[in-house]
N, C-alpha and C positions, 0 to 999 in steps of 0.2 A: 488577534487574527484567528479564525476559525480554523475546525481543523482540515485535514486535507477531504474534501468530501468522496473521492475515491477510495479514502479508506474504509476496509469493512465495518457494515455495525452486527455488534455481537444479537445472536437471534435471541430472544426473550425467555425466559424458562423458570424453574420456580423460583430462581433467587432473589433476594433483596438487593439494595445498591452496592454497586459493584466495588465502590474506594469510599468508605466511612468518610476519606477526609471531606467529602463535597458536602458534607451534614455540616460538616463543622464552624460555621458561618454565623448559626445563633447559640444564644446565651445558656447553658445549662441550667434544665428542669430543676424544680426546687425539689427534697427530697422528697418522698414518698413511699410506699412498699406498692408493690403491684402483687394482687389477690389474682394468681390465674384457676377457676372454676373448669377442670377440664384441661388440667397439665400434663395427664397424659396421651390426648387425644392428639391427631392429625394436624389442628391447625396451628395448635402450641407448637410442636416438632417441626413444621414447612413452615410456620411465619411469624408465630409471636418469638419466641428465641433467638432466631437471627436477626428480626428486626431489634432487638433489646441488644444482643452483640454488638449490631453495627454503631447502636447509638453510644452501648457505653465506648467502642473505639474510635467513635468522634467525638468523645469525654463531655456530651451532653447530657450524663449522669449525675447526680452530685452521691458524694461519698456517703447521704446516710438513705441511697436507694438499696431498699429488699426486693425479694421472689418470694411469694410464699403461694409453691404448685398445692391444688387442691383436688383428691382424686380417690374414687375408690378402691384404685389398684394398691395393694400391698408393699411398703416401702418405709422409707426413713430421709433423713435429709442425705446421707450419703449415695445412697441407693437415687435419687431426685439427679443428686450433682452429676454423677456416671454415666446418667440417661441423657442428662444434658449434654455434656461432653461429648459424646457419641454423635448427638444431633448436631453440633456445630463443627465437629471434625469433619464431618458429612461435608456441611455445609459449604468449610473452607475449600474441600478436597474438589468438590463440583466445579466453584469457579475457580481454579487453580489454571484453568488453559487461558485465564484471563491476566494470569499474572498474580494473583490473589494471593497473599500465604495467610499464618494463623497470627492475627495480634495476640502472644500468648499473655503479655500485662493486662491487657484486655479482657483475657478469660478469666484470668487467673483473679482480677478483683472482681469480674461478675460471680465467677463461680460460687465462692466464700460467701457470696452473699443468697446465691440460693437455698432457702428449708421447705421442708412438704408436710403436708398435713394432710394423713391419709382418714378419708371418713365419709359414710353417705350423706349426699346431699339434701333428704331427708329429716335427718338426724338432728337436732340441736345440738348435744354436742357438737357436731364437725365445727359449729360457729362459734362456741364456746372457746374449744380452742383454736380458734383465727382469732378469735378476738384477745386470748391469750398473748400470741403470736404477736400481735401489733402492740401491745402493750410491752411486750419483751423488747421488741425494737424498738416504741419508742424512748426507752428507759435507755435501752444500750445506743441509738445514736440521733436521739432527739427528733426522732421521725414517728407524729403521729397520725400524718397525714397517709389517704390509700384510695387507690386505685382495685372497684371490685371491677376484672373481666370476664365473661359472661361466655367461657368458650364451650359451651354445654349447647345439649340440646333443645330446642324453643320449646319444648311440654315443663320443663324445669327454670324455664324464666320466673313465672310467678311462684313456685315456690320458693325460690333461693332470695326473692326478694323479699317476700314477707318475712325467710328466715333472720336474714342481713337485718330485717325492721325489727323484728324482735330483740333480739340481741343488741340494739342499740347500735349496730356498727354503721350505719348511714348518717349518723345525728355530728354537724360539723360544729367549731367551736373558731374563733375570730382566727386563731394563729393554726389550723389545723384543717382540710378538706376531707370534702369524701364524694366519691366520683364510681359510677355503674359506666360500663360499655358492653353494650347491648351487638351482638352479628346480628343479621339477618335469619330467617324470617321474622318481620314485622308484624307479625297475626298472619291468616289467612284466608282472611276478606275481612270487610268491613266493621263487621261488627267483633269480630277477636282481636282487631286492632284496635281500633275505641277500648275495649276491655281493660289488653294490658296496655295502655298509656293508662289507663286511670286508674289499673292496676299503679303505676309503678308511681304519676305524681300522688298519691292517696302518700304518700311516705318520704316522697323526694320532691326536688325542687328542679323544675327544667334546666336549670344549668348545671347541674349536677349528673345528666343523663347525657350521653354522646353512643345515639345510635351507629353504629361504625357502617362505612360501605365504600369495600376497600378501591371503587373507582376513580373517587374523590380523592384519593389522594396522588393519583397518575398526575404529572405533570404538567401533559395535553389537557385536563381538565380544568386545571386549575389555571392553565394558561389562556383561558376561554376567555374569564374576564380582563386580562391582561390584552389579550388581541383586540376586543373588541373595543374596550372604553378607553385605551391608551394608543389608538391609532384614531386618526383623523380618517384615513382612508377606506376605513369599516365602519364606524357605527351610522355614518348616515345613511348607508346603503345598506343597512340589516332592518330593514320594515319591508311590508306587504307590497309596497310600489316595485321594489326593484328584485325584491326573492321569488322564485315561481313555485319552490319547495324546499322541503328538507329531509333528508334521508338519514336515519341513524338503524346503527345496523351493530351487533354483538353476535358475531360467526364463529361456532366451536370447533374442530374435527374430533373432539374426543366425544364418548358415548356416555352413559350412566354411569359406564364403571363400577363401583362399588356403593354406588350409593341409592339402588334402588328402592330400599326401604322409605328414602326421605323424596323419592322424586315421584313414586306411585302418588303418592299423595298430594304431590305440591306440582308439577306441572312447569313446561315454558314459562307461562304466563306469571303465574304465583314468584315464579323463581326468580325472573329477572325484568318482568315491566314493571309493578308497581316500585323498583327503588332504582336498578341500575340504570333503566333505560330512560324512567321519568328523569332521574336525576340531570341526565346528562340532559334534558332536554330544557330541562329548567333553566340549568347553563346557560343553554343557549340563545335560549326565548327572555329570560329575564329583563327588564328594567334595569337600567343604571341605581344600583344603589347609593343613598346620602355618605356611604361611607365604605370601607372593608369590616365596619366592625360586625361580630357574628350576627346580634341582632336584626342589623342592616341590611343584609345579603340573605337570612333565609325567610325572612320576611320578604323579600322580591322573589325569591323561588318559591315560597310558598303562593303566592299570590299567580304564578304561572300555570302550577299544577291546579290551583284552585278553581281557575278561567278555560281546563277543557272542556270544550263544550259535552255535556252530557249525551251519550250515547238513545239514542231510542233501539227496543225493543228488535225492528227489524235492522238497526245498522247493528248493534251488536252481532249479528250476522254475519249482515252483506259488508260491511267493513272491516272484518277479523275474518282471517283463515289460519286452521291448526291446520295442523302436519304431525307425522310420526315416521321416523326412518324405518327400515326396511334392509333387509337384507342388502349390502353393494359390493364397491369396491371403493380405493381409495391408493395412488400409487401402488399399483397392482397386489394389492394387502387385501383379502376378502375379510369383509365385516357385517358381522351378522346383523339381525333389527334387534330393535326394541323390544320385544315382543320375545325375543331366545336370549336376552340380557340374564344373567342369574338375578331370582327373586324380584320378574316384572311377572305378572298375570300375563296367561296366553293370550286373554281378549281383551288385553288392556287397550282403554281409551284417551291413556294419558297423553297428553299434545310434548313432545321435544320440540316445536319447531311453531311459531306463531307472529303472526304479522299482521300490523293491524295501521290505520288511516282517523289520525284525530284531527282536530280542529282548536285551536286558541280562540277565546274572544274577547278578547282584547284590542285598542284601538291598532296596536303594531305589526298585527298577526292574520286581521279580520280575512278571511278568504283563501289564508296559504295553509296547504296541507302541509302535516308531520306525516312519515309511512317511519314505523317500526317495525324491525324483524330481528330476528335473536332463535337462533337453534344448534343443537347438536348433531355432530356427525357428517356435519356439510364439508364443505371441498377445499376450505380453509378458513384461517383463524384469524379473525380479523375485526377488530371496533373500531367503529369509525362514525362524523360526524360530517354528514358530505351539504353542505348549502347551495342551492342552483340558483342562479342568477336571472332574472330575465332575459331573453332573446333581445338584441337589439336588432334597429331595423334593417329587413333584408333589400331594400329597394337599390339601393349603390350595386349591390353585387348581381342585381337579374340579366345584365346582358353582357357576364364573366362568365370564363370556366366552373366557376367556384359552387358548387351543388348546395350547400348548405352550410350553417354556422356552428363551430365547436361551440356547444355547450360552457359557459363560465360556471365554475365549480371550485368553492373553497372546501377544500377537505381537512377536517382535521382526527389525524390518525393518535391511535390512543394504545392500538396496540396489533400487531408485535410490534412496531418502530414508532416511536412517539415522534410526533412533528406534526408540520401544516402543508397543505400541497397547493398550487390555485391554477387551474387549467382554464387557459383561451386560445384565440384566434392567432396567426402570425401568418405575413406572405412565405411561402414559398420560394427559395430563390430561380428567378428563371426571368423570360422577356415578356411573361405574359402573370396575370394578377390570378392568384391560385392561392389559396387560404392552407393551412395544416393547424392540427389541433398541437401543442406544446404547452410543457406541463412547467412549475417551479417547485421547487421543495427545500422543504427547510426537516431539519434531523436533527433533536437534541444532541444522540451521541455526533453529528459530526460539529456542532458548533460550542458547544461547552463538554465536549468529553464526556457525559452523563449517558452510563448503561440504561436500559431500561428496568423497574423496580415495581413493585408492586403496591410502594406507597404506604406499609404499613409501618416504617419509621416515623414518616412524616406525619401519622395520626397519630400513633401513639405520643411521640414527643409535644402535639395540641394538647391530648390528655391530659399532659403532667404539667403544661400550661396553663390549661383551662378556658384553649380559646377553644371554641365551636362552630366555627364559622363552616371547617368542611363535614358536618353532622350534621343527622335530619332530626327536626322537633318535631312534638308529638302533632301538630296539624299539617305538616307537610304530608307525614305516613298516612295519615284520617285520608286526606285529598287523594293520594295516590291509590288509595285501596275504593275511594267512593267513582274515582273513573274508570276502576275498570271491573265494577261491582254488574253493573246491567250487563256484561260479556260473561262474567260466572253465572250470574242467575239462566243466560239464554242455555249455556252449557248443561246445567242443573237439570233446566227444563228438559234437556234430550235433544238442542236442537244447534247444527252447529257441526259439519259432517270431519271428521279425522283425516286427511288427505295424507296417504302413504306418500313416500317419494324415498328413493334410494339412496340408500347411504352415500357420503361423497361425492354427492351432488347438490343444487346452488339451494334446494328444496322444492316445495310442493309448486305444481304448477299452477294453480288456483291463487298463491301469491303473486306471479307475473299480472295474472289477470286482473286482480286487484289494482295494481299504476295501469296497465291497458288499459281499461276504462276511462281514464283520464289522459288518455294521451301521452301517459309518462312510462317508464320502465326504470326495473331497480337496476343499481350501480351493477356492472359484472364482479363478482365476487371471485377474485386470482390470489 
């Protein structure tokens, strides 16, 4: 039985899965040591830790898993553990209104197993002794297999690998792996992506590389292919006859924050179309593959991203519009622009906020628009994946009350509330024939009790499997940086106007105009 769907669902926030035990369903990872590059940084402290907590307390660990944090800050393995401990006391303490406490066996065998290896990433040495390190454990617990993660910044991807190659530590052996995970950014455009992938297979082997993008691992994601190919009553009716569009949409309210050093330079666009937004769209658009195996499935996503149609010069244009916030409001909280962010340039040109109109060509797709849009500081937080239906016909209803037709809308929500929604027509009760638009919805947490998570259990536990399937290979990345290569270069050129629009608001208004032109308008973003 489901749950009571009246009950609340807990709002989204930075934590992981809410009750370890819902991991606990598959088989524990084989051992390995995980190399975090960047153990004292941000993303280590909010996601790689807790996600490593939750799994070792859904004991999908095996006993000869290490930590070995890598970082230039000053420290020792004790001084590493304290830091940790601190971060997932946090951790517990946060979801505690959830009912949450501390699995302290839990901690207490991760803990023991953390060491740090303090040294520039530079340095040979620092590799010297990691390679140390792995060799020490795998003598003390027959673990010579390792996971290198790559939680550093992208100017130090190609150096730390050629280090890793030097040193020998990529080179695998029949009983023993060796695996890179790569964040994001992917280069930043075309030809710095080309680069480092040949940067990185010049030494590695593509199954050895799992570019992480922590969307793919949301539920609603991966629930895409589960919806579509395992219902009868979707896949026939996901082609161009019966869809009139599709809308995918990543809504922030938060701003730069502290990170304007990396956004001055990288932009909406950079940030989150060529991997997040492509991604999910590949999802969507893809081909039935011959199988779930990794091969199977990003080779039909690759071939999705590969089939947009190429932008010409003037759609690069006329079919993107940036945006930049602006001074607002936002629940009566005044917020400043982009532009008074600490460490933005006063004339800065950089785009928070970009929407753009591509095309598939493919036999499935030929004719239906995609509309993208993804920005900061708008009026709420919200991903989503809205599909419109075609109009059926209106001739039965011309001599009724009935003004016009709800819109048929599958929506598939990813975040804050993970689920699917599907909006159509219904009578009206009364003596006379009168339509109302009514909605369905389906909610992980009300039907399997699942909080929502940010999915980085679920990737790291493929890593230490070795399946790939929710990672992007080096020609997925190629594809996605070559479509939306003619929109930088028009930018480059000077040409390509910044449309201000005010903080916590839906954004620029030149984006409406954008579906105006087609008759269509984007989803209201609430």
């Amino acid at each position: 039985m489901p749950a009571d769907p009246a009950a609340p669902v807990p709002a989204l926030d930075s934590l992981l899965a809410a009750d370890p035990a819902t991991l606990s369903g598959a088989t524990p990872a084989p051992p390995a040591t995980l190399v975090i590059f960047g153990a004292g940084g941000d993303l280590t402290k909010r996601l790689l830790m807790p996600a490593i907590y939750n799994l070792a307390a859904a004991k999908l660990l095996d006993d000869g898993f290490l930590v070995i944090g890598v970082d230039r800050l000053d420290g020792d393995d004790e001084w590493f553990r304290v830091r940790q401990t601190e971060t997932i006391t946090s951790f517990v303490s946060d979801r505690s209104t959830r009912g949450a406490t501390m699995d302290e066996a839990a901690w207490a065998w991760l803990r023991q197993r953390l060491t740090y290896v303090q040294g520039d990433l530079q340095d040979p040495r620092t590799y010297q002794a990691i390679n140390w390190r792995l060799n020490d454990g795998a003598q003390a617990h027959g673990n010579g297999s390792a996971v290198f993660y790559l939680a550093i910044a992208d100017r130090f991807f190609g150096p730390v690998i050629d280090h890793l190659a030097a040193e020998q530590l990529l080179r695998e052996a029949p009983d023993m792996f060796r695996r890179l995970v790569i964040e994001k950014p992917f280069g930043h455009d075309l030809v710095s992506a080309h680069a480092l992938n040949r940067r990185i297979l010049k030494v590695m082997d593509e199954r050895q590389v799992f570019r992480i993008d922590h969307f793919l691992g949301k539920e609603t994601v991966q629930n895409i292919m589960a919806l579509r190919f395992s219902n009868g009553i979707f896949e026939p009716l996901w082609q161009r006859d019966h869809i009139d569009h599709v809308q995918i949409t990543a809504a922030e309210t938060v701003g730069v924050e502290s990170r304007a050093r990396f956004y001055e330079v990288t932009g909406a666009l950079r940030d989150m179309v060529p991997n997040h937004l492509f991604q999910l769209l590949a999802m969507t658009a893809m081909e039935p593959p011959n199988s779930f195996s990794a091969d199977a499935v990003r080779t039909e996503k690759a071939k999705v991203i590969d089939a947009i149609h190429p932008l010409t010069e003037a759609q690069a244009v006329e079919s993107v519009v940036r945006g930049q916030y602006a001074p607002g409001r936002l629940h009566d909280q005044a917020l400043r622009g982009y532009r008074e962010e600490p460490g933005v340039a006063a004339d800065s040109a950089t785009e928070t906020y970009v929407a753009l109109k591509l095309f598939i060509d493919n036999w499935r797709w030929a004719g239906v628009p995609f509309y993208l849009r993804t920005g900061k500081r708008l009026n709420t937080r919200k991903t989503e994946i809205a599909i419109q239906f075609k109009q059926a016909p209106y001739a039965l209803f011309r001599d009724t009350p009935v003004a016009g037709l709800t819109p048929n809308i599958l929506t598939l929500h990813i975040q804050p509330h993970e689920g699917a929604s599907l909006q159509f027509s219904a009578k009206v009760p009364g003596p006379v024939v009168h339509l109302g638009g009514v909605e369905m919805q389906f909610r992980y947490a009300d039907y399997f009790g699942a909080s929502n998570n940010t999915g980085y259990e679920t990737l790291l536990y493929d890593v230490f499997i070795g399946d790939n399937t929710l990672f992007q290979r080096a020609d997925n990345i190629e594809a996605g940086w070559r479509a939306v290569q003619p929109v930088l270069d028009a930018w480059a050129a000077g040409r390509g106007e910044v449309h201000p629009y005010p903080a916590g608001t839906a954004g620029p208004l030149p984006a409406e105009r954008l579906l105006a032109r087609d008759g269509r308008h984007w989803r209201t973003l609430t």
